[in-house]
N, C-alpha and C positions, 0 to 999 in steps of 0.2 A: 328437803328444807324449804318449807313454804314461805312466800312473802305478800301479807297480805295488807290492803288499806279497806278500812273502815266504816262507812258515812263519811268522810272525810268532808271538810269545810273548810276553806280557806278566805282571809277576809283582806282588803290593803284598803283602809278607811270604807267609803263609798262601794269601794268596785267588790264582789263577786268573785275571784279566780275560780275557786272552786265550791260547786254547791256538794253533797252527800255523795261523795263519790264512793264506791266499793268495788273492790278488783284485787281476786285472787291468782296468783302467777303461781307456777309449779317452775320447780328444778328440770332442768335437761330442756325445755321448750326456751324460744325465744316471742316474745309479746311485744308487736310494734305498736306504737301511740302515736294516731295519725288528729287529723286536725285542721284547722283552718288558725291562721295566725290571731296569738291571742285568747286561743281557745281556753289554756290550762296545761299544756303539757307538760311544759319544763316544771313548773310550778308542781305539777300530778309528781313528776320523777323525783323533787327534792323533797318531797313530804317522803314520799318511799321511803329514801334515804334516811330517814329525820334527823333532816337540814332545815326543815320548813314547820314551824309548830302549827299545828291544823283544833280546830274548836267550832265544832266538836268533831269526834273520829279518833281512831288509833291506827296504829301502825304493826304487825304482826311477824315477827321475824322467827321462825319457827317454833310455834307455840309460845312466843313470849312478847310481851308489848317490847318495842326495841329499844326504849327507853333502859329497860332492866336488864338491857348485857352491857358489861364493860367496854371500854372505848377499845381495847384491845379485842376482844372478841368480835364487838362488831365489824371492826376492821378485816379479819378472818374472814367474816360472813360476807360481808356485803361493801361494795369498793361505786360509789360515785364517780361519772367522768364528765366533765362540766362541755360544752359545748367549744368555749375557748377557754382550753385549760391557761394558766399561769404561773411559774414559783419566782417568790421573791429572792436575791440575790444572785452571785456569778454562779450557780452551780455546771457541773457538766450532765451531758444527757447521761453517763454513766449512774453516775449519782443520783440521777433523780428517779429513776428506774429503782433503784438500789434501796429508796424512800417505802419501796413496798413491802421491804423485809423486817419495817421495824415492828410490826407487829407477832412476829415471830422471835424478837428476845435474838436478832442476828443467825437465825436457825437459817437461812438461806441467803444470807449475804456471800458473796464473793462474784468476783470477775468474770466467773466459768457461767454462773447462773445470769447474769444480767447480759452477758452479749447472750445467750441462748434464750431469752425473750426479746432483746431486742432486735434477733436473725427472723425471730417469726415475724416480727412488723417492717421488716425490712429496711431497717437502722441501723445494724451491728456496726458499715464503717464511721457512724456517727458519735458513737461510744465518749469519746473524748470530747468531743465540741461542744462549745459552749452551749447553755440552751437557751437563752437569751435568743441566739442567733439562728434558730429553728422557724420552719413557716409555722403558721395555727397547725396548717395539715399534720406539718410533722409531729408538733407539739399531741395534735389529737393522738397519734399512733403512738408515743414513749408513754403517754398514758394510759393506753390501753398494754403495753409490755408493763406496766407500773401493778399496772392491776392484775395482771397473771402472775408473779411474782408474791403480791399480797394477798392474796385471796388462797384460800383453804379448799378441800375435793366440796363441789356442788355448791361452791357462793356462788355469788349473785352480781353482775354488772348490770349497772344502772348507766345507760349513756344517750348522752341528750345530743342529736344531731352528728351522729359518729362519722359520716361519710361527706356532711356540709362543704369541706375544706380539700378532699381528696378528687386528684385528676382523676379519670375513668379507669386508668390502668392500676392505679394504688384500690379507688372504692371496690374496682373487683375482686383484690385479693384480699383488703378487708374482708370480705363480705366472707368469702371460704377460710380468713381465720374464726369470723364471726361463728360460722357454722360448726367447725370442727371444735369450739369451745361447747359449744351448745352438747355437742356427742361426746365431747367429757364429761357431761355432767354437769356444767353451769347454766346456774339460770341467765337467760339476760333479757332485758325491759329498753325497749330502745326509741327512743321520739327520732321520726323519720317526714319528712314532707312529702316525698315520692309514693305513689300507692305501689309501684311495682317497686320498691327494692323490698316493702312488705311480703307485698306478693311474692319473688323469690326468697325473701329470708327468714321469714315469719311464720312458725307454727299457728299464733292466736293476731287477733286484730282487737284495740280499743281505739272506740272514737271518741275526741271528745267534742263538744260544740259549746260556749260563751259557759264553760266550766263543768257541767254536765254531760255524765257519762253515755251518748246516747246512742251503743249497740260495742259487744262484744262478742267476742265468740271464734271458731276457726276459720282462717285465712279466707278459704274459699267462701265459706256464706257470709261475711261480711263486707269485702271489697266486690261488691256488685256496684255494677255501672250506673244502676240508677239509684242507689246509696250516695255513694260518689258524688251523681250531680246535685242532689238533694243537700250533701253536705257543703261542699266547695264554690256550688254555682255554677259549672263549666263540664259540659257532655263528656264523656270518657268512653272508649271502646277497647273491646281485650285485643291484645295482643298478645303474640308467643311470649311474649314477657311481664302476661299484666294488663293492666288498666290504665292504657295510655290516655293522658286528658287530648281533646279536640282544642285546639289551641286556637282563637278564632269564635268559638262558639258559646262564649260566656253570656249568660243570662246577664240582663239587663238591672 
């Protein structure tokens, strides 16, 4: 199930966000969207989604503009995770987890299914509490159990800054639930600011720069150190983990 944008163009009076962007994402790969602030990322991710109306450009959700599947279908296909999620009223985290089944007519609603997504994010004894009273971090993770829940075999997560909010010991194990979704079959697209979590988690790499798409392609020939400085401004060298930036050594 492919997920593709278009030429895409995106305009907010004066500014630019996005000029003719085009980027086609395949199922089972995960594609990190790196950047310098301000680039177009979030922006790139909520057009995906179409959340964001782009002019001109389309949007592609498995051979069909994604305008033309049902709001239930698309929900199946393809699940948005906002950076800092939020739901209005007292809900519980049980509940709002449970929010992912509506697209399924209650075909996976119950108790047994929603702590067994939220045991993979490591939630379950949170189940009942209120979600109000949730950090962002946690809030990020019951939406990510939200979206395993509502999403169909080989959709698609769309997540804008998944690990932003997580201590090092949570972003790690995000990162191996990240991966074992990718090896079921899910595509995922994910805005990251770190070159190396890309680099550990990312099959493809898109760069963007002042809204324009400017290099794509796999992990390795893309996160080159002198890419890097070219994009960001600041020296990088590999490390066992990537492209660590030289902190200290930003261009003037």
């Amino acid at each position: 199930m492919m997920l593709e944008i278009k030429n895409a163009s995106v305009r907010f009076g004066s500014i630019t966000a996005l000029e003719h962007v085009s980027l086609s994402l395949s199922p089972g790969e995960v594609t990190a969207v790196l950047g310098p602030n301000a680039a177009g990322k979030s922006t790139l991710l909520r057009a995906l989604a179409g959340l964001q109306p782009i002019d001109p450009g389309e949007v592609v959700l498995d051979g069909r503009e994604i305008g033309s599947h049902s709001v239930r279908d698309r929900a199946r296909r393809l699940c948005y995770l906002p950076q800092q999620p939020d739901v209005v009223g007292s809900f519980s985290v049980g509940d709002v987890v449970g929010f992912g089944s509506l697209a399924w007519s209650g075909e996976r609603r119950g108790s047994a299914a929603i702590r067994e997504a939220l045991t993979m994010v490591g939630l379950a004894r949170e189940m009942d509490r209120r979600y109000h009273e949730l950090s962002v971090g946690q809030r990020q993770r019951v939406s990510l159990a939200r979206a395993v829940l509502q999403l169909g075999e080989g959709g698609w997560m769309l997540l804008d800054e998944p690990l932003s909010a997580q201590d090092p010991g949570e972003a790690s194990r995000l990162v191996q639930l990240l991966s074992s979704l990718r090896d079921r079959g899910h595509g995922l697209c994910l805005v990251v600011h770190d070159p190396s979590v890309a680099w550990i988690l990312a099959d493809r790499v898109a760069i963007l720069e002042a809204g324009r798409l400017v290099a794509q392609g796999p992990r390795a020939e893309i996160l080159d150190p002198q890419r890097l400085r070219e994009i960001y401004g600041v020296g990088f060298e590999m490390g066992p983990a990537g492209p660590v930036p030289m902190l200290g050594d930003a261009s003037p």
